[in-house]
TIBA-756401 format. One record per residue (C-alpha): residue number from 0; y, x, z; chain. Coordinates in steps of 0.25 Angstrom, whole numbers, plus 2048, in hexadecimal, padded with zeros to 3 digits. Each point is the difference from the previous one (the first is absolute). Last residue first. Layout:
N
<vexdren><vexkol>NUM</vexkol><py>Y</py><px>X</px><pz>Z</pz><pavo>A</pavo></vexdren>
...
***
This chain:
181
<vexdren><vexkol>180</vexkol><py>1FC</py><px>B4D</px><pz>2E0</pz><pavo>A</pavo></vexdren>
<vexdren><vexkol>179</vexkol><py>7FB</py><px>7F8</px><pz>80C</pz><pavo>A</pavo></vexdren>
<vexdren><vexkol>178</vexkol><py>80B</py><px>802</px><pz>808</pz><pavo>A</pavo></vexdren>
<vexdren><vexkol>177</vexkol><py>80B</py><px>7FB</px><pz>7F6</pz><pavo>A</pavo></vexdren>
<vexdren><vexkol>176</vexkol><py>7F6</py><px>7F4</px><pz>7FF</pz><pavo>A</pavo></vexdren>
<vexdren><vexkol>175</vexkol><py>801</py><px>7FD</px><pz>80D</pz><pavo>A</pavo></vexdren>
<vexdren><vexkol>174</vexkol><py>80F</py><px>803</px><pz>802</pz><pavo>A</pavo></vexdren>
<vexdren><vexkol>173</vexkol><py>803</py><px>7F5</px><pz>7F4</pz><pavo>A</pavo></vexdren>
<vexdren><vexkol>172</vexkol><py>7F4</py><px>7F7</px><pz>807</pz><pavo>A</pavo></vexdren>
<vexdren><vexkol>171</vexkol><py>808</py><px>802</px><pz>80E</pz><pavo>A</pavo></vexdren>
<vexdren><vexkol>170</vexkol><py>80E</py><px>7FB</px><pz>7F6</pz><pavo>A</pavo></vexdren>
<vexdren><vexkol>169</vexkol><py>7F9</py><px>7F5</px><pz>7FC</pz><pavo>A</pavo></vexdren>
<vexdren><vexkol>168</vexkol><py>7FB</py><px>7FA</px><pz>80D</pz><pavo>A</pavo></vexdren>
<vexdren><vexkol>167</vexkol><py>80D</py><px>801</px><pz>808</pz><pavo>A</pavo></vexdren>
<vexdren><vexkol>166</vexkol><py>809</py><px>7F9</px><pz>7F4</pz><pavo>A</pavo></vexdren>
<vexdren><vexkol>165</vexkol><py>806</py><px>804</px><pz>7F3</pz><pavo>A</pavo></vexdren>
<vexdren><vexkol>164</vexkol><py>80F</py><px>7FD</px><pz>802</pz><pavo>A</pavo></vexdren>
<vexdren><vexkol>163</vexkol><py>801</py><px>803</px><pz>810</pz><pavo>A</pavo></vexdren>
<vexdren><vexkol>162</vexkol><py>7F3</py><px>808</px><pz>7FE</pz><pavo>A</pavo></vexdren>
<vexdren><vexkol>161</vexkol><py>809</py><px>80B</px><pz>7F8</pz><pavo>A</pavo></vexdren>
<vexdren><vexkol>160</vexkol><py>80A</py><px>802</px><pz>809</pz><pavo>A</pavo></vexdren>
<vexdren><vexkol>159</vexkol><py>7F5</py><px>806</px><pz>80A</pz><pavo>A</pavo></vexdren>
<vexdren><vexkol>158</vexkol><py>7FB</py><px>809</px><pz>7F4</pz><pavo>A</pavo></vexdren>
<vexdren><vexkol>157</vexkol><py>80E</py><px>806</px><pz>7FF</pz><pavo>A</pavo></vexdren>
<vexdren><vexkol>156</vexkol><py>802</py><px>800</px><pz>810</pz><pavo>A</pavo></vexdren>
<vexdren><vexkol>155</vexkol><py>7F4</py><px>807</px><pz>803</pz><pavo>A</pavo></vexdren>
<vexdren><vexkol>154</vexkol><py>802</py><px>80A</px><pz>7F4</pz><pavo>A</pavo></vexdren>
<vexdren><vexkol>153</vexkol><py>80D</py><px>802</px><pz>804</pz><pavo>A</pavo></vexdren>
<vexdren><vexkol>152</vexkol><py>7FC</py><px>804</px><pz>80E</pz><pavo>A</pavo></vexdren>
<vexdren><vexkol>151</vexkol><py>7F4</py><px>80A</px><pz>7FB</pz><pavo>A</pavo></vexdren>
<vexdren><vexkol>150</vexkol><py>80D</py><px>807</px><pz>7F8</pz><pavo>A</pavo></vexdren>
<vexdren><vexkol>149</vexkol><py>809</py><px>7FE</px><pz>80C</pz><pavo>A</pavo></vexdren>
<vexdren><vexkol>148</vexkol><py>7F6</py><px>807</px><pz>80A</pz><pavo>A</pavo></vexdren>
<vexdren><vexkol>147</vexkol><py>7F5</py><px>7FB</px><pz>80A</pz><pavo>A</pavo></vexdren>
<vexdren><vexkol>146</vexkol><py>7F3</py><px>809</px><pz>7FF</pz><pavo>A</pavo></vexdren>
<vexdren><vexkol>145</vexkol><py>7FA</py><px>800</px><pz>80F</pz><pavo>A</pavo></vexdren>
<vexdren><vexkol>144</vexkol><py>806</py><px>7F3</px><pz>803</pz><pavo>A</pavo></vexdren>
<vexdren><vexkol>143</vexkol><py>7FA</py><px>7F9</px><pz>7F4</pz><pavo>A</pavo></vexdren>
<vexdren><vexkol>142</vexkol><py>7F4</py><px>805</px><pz>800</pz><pavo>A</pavo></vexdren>
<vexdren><vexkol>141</vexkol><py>7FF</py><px>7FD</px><pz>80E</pz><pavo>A</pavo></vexdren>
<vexdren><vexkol>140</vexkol><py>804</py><px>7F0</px><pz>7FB</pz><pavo>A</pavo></vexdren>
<vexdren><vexkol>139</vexkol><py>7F6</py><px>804</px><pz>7F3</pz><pavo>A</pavo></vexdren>
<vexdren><vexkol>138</vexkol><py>7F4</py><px>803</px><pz>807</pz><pavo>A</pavo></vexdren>
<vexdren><vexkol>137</vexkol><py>803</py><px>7F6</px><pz>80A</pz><pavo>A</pavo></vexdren>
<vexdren><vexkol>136</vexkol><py>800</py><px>7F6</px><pz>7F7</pz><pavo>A</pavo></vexdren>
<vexdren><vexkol>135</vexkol><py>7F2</py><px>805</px><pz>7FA</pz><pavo>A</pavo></vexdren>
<vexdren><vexkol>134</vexkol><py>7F8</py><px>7FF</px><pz>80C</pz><pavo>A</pavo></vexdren>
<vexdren><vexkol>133</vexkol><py>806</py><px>7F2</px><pz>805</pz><pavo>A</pavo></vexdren>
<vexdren><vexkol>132</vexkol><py>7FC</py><px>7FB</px><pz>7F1</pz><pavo>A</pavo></vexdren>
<vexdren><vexkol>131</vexkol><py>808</py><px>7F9</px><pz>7F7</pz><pavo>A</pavo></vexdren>
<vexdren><vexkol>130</vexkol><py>7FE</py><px>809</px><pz>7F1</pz><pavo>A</pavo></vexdren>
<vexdren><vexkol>129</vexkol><py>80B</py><px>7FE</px><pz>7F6</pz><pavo>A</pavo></vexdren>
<vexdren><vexkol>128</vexkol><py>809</py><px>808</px><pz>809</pz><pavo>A</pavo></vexdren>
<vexdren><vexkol>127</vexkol><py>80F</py><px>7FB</px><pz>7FF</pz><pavo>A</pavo></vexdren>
<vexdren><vexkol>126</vexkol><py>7FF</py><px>7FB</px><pz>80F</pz><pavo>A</pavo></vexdren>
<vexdren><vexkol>125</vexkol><py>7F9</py><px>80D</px><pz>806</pz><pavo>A</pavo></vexdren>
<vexdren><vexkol>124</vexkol><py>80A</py><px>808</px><pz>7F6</pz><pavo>A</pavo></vexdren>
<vexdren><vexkol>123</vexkol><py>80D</py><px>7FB</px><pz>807</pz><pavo>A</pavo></vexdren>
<vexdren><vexkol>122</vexkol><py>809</py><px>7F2</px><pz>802</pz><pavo>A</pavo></vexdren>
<vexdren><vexkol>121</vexkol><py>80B</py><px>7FC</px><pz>807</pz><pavo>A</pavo></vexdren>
<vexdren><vexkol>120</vexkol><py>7FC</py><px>80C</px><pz>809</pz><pavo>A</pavo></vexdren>
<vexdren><vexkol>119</vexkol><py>7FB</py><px>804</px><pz>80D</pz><pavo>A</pavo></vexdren>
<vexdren><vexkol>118</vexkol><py>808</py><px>80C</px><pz>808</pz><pavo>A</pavo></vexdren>
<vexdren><vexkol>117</vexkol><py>7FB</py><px>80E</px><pz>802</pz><pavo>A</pavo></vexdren>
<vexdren><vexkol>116</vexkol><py>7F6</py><px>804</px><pz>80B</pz><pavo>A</pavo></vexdren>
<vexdren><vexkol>115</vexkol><py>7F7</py><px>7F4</px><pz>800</pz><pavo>A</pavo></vexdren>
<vexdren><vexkol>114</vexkol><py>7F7</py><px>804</px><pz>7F4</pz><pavo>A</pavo></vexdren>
<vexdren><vexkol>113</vexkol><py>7FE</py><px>80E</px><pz>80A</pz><pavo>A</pavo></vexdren>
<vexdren><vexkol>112</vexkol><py>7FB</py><px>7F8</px><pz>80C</pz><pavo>A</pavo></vexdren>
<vexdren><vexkol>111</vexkol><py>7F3</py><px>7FB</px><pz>7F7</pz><pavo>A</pavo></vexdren>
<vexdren><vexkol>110</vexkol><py>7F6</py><px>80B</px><pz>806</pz><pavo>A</pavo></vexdren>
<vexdren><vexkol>109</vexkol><py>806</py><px>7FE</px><pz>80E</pz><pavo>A</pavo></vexdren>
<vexdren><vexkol>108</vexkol><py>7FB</py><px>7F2</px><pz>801</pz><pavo>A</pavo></vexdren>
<vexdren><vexkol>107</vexkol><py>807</py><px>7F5</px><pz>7FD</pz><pavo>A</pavo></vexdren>
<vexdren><vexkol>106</vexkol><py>7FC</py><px>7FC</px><pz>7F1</pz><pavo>A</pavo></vexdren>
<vexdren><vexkol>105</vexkol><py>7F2</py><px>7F8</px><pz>804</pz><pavo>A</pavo></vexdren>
<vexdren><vexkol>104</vexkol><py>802</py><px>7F7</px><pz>7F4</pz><pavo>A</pavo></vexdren>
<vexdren><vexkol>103</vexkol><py>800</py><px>7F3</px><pz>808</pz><pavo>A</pavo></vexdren>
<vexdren><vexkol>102</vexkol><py>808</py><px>807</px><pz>80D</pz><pavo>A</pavo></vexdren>
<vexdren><vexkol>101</vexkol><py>80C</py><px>805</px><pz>7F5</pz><pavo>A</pavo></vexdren>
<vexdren><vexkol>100</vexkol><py>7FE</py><px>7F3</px><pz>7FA</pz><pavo>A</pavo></vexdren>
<vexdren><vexkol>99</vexkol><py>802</py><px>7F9</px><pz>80C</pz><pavo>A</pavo></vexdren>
<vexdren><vexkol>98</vexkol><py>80C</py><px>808</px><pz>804</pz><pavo>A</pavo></vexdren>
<vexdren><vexkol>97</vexkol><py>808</py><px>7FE</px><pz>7F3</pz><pavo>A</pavo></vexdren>
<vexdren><vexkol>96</vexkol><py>800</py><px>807</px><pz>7F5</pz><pavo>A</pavo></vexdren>
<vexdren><vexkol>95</vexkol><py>80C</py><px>805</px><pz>7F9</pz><pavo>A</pavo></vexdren>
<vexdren><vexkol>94</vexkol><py>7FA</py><px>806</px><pz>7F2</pz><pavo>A</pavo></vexdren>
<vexdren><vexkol>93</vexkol><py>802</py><px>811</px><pz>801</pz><pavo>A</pavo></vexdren>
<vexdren><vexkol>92</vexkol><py>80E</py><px>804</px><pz>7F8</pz><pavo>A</pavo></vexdren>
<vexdren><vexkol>91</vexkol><py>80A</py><px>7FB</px><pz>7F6</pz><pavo>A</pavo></vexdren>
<vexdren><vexkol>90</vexkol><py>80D</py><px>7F9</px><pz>800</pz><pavo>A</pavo></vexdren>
<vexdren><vexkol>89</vexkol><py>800</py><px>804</px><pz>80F</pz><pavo>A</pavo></vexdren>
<vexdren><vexkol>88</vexkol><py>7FD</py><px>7F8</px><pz>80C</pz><pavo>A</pavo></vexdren>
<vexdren><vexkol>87</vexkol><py>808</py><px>7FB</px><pz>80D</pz><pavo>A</pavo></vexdren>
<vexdren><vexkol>86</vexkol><py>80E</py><px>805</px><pz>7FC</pz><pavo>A</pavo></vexdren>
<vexdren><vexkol>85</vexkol><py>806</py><px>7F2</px><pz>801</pz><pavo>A</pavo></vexdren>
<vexdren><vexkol>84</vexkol><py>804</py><px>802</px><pz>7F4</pz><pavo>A</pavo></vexdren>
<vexdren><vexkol>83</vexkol><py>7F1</py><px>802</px><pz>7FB</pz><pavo>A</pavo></vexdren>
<vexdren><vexkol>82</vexkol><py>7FC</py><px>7F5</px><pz>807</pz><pavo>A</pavo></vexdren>
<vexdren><vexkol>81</vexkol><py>80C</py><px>7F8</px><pz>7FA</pz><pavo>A</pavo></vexdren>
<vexdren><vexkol>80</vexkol><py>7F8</py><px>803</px><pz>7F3</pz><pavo>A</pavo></vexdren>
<vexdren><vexkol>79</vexkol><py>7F4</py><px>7FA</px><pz>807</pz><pavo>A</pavo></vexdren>
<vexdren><vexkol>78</vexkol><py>805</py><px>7F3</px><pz>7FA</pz><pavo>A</pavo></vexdren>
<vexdren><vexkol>77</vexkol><py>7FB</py><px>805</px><pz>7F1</pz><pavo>A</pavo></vexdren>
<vexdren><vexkol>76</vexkol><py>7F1</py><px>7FF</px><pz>804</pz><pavo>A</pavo></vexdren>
<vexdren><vexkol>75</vexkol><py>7FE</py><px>7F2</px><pz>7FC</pz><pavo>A</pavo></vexdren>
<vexdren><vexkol>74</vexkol><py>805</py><px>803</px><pz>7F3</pz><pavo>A</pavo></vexdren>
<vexdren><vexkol>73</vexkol><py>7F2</py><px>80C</px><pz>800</pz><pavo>A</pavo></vexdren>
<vexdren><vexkol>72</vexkol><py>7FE</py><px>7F7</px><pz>7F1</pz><pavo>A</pavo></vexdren>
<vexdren><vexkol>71</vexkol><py>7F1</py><px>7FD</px><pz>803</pz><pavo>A</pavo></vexdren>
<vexdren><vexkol>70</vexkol><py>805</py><px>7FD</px><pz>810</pz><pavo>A</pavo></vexdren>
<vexdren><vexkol>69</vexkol><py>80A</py><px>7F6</px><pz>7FB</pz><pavo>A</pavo></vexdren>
<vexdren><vexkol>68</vexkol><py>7F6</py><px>7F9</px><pz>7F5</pz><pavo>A</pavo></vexdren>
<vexdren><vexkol>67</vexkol><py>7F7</py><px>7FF</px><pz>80B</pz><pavo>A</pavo></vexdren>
<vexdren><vexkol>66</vexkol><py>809</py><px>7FC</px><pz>80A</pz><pavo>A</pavo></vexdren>
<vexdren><vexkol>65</vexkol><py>806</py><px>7F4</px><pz>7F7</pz><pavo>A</pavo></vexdren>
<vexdren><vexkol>64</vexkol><py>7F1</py><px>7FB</px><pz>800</pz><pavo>A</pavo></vexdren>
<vexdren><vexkol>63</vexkol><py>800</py><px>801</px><pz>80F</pz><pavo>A</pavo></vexdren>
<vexdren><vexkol>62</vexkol><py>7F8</py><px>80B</px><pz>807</pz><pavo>A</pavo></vexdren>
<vexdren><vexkol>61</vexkol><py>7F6</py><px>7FA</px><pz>80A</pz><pavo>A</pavo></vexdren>
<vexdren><vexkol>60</vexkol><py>800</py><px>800</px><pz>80F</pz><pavo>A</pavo></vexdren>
<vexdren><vexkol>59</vexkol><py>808</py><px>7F4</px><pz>802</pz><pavo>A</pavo></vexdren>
<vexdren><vexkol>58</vexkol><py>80C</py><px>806</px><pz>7F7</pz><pavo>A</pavo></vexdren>
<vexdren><vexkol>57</vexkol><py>800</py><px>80C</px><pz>7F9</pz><pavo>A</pavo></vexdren>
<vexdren><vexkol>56</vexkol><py>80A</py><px>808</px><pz>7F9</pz><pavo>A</pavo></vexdren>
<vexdren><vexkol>55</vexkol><py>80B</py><px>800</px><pz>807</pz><pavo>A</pavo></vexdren>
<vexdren><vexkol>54</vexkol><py>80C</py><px>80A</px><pz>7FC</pz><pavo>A</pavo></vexdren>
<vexdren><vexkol>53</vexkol><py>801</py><px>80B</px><pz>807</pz><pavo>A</pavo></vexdren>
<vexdren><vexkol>52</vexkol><py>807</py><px>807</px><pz>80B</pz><pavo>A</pavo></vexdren>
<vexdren><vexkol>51</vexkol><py>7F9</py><px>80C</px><pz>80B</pz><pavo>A</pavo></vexdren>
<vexdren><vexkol>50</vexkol><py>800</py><px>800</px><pz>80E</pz><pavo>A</pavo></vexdren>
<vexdren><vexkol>49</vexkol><py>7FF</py><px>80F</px><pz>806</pz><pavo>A</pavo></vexdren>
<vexdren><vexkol>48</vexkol><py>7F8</py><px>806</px><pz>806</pz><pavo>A</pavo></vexdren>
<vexdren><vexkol>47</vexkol><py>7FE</py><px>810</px><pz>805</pz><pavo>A</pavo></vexdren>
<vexdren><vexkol>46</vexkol><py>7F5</py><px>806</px><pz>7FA</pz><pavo>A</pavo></vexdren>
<vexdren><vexkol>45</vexkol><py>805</py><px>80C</px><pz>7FF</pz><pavo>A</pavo></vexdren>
<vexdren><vexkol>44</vexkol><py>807</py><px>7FC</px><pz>7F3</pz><pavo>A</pavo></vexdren>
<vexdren><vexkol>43</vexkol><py>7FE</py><px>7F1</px><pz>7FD</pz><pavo>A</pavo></vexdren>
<vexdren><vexkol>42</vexkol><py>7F5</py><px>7F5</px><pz>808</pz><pavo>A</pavo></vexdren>
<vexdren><vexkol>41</vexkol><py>804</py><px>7F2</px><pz>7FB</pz><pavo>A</pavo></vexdren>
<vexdren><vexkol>40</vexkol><py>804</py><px>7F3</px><pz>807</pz><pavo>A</pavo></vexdren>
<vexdren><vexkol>39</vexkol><py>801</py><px>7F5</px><pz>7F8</pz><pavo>A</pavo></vexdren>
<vexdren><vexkol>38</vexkol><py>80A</py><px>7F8</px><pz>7FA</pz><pavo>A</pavo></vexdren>
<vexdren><vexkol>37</vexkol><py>7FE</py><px>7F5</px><pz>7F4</pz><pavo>A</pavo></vexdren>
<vexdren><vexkol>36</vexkol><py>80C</py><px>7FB</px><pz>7F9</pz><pavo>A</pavo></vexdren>
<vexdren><vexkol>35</vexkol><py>802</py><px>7F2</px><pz>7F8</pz><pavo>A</pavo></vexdren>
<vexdren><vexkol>34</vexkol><py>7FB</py><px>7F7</px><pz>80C</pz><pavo>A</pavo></vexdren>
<vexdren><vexkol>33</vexkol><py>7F9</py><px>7F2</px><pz>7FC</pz><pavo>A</pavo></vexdren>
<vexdren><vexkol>32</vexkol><py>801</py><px>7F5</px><pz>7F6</pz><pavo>A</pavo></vexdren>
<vexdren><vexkol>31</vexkol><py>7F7</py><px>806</px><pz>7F7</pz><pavo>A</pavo></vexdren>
<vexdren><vexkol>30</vexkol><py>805</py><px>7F9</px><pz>7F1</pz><pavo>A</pavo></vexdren>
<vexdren><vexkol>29</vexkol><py>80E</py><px>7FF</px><pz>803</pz><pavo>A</pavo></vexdren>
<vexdren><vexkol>28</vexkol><py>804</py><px>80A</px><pz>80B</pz><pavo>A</pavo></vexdren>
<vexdren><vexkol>27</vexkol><py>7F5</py><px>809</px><pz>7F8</pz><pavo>A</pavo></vexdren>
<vexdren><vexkol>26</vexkol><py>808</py><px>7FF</px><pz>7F2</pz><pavo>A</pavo></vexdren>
<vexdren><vexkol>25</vexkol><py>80D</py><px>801</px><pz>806</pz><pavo>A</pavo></vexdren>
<vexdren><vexkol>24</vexkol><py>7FC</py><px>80D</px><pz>809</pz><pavo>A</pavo></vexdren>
<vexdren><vexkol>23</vexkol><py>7FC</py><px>806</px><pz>7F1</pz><pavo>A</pavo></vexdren>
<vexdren><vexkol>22</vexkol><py>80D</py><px>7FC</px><pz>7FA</pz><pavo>A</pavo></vexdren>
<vexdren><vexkol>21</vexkol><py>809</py><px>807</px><pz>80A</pz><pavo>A</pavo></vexdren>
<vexdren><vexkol>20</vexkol><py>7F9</py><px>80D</px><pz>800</pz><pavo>A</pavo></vexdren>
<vexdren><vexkol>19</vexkol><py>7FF</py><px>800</px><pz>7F2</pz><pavo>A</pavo></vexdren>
<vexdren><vexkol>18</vexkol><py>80F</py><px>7FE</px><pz>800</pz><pavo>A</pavo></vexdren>
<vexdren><vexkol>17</vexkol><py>801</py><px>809</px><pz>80C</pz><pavo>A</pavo></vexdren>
<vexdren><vexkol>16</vexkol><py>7F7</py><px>80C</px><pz>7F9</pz><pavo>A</pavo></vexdren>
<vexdren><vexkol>15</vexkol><py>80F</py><px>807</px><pz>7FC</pz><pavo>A</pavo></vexdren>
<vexdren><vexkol>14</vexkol><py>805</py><px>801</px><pz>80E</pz><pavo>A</pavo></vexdren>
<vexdren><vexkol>13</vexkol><py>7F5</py><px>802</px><pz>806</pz><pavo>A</pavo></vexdren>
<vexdren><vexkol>12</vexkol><py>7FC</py><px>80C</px><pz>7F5</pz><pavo>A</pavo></vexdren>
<vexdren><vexkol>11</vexkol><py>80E</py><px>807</px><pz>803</pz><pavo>A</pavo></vexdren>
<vexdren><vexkol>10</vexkol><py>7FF</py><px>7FF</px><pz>811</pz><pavo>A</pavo></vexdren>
<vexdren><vexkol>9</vexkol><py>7F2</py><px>806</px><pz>7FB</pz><pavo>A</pavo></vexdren>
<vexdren><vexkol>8</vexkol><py>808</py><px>80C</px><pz>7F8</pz><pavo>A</pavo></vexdren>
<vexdren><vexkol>7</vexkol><py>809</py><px>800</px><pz>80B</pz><pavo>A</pavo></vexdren>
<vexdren><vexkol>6</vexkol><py>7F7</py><px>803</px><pz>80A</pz><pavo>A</pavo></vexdren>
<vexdren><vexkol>5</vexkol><py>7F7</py><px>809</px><pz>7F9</pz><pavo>A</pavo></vexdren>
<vexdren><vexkol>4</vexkol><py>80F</py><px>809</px><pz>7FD</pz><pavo>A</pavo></vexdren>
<vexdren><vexkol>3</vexkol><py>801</py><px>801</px><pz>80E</pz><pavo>A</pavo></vexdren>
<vexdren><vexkol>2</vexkol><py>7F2</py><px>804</px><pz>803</pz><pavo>A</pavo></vexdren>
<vexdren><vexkol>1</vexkol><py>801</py><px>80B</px><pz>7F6</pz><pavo>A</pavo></vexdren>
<vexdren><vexkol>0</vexkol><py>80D</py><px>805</px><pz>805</pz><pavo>A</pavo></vexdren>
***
């Protein structure tokens, strides 16, 4: 049931982020003159792949000035909704890495197996975390599988609303400072 009601709920916020959507792909076809989506292959629950969907950001190795203002705002992540239809990923859980990350960070040994037994998320505590250290992201990704339930969800999702209006960096100094006290 809970899967199902995911699905429509993301079906739900496609629909509704289409204008955006619509406006956004406008502004790159204009000013960018290259594709709207990016696909890539990730790694997702048993670190079997999958290709997820967003919006592209960069362009010859460097992050456009519409991609900063997409990645600040998490606008470029709205095309994973169909991600979620699809059923590759969840609203929340561990960040899809992909296989290069996982090698970079040294995340496939046995040690890390447990961050790959639940799927990845839209988004999660390692993304929300005002500190960006492999060290810390994992914390919070097991954290997260050890402790998932609806009140931690609707914290996640509350504080993930919130960095569409306020941005990525002002919501991690909010945590921060919620830390801190």
């Amino acid at each position: 049931m809970a899967k199902l009601f995911s699905k429509i709920t993301a079906f739900i916020l496609l629909i509704c982020s289409t204008p955006l959507l619509l406006i956004v792909s406008l502004l790159i076809l204009i000013f960018e003159r290259d594709k709207i989506l990016f696909y890539q292959n990730r790694i997702g629950l048993n670190q079997k792949p999958f290709t997820i969907t967003k919006i592209r950001t960069m362009q010859h190795q460097k992050i456009t000035f519409l991609g900063r203002i997409l990645r600040k705002t998490g606008i470029d992540e709205i095309p994973q909704l169909i991600n979620i239809i699809k059923g590759d990923i969840n609203f929340i859980g561990p960040r899809p890495l992909t296989q290069f990350d996982i090698d970079r960070l040294e995340w496939n040994t046995n040690f890390h197996k447990q961050r790959w037994s639940i799927k990845p998320g839209l988004t999660g505590l390692g993304q929300l975390s005002p500190i960006c250290h492999k060290k810390m992201t994992l914390f919070w990704d097991n954290y997260y599988v050890k402790h998932q339930c609806f009140s931690l969800n609707l914290k996640i999702i509350t504080l993930t609303c919130f960095t569409l209006f306020l941005g990525k960096n002002n919501v991690k100094k909010i945590i921060q400072n919620k830390i801190k006290k």
